[in-house]
C-alpha positions in Angstrom: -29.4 65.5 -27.1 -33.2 64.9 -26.8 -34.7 63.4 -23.9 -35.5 60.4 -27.0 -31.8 59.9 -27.6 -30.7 58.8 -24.2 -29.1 55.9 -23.3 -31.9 53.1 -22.4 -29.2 50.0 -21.6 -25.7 49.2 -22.0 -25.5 45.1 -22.5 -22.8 42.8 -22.5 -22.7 40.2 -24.6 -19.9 38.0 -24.5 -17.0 40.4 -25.6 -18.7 42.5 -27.2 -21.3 45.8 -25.7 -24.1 46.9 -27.0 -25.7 51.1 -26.6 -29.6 50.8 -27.2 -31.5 54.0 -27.2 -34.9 54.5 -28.1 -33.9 53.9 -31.4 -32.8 50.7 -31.2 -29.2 49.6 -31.1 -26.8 52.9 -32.1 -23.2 51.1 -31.3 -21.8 47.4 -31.4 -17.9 47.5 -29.9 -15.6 45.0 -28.5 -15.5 47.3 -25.3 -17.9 49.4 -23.0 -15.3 52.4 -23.7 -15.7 52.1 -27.3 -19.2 51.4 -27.5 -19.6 54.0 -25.1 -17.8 56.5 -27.4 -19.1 55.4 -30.7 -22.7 56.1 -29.0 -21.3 60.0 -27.7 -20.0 60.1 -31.1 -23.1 59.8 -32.7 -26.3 61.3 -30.3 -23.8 64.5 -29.2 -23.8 67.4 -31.5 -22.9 70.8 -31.2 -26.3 71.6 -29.6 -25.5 69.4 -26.3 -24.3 71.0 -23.2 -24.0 68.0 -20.6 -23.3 64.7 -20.6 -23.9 62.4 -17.2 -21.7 59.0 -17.1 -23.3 56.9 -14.5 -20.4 54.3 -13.5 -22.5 51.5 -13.3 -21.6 47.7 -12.8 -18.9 46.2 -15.2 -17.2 49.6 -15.2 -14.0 50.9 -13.7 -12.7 54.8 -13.5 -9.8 53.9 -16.0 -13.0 53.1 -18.1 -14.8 56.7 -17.1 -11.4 58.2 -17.6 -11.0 57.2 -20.9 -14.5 58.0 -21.8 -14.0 61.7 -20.3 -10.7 62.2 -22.4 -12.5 61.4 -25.5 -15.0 64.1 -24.8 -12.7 66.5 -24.2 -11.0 65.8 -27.3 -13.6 65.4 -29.8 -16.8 67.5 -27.9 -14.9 70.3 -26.3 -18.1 72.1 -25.8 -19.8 69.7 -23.9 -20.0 69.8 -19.7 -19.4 66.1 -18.3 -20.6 65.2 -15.2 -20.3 61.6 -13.8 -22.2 59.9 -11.2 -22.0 56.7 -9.1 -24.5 54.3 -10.0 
């Protein structure tokens, strides 16, 4: 992942979370977790080494949990570290 690709904001909307990256928006999900993975899904790639998770407000470590266990599944490669924010 490019220094381009981060993460610029996570918004909630009513129910549903936006990702926005430099890009514009990359991920519209009913949930932070999903929006959060659809978001990993697309930006990480083999290439990437680390990913930080800052547990900002609105989150919760189930959240960050979940979030971790779906990298481990589906970017095995990839070091996570997480962060208080």
């Amino acid at each position: 992942m490019s220094p381009e690709q981060r993460v610029e904001v996570a918004v909630k909307l009513s129910e549903d979370v936006r990702q926005i990256a430099r890009e514009g928006i990359r991920a519209f999900e009913p949930s932070l977790v999903d929006a959060t993975t659809r978001l990993l899904e697309t930006l990480v790639d083999g290439s990437d080494e680390i990913v930080t998770l800052v547990e900002g407000e609105g989150s919760s470590v189930a959240d960050t949990r979940r979030i971790t266990e779906w990298l481990g599944e589906h970017r095995p490669e990839v070091l996570v570290e997480v962060h208080a924010g």
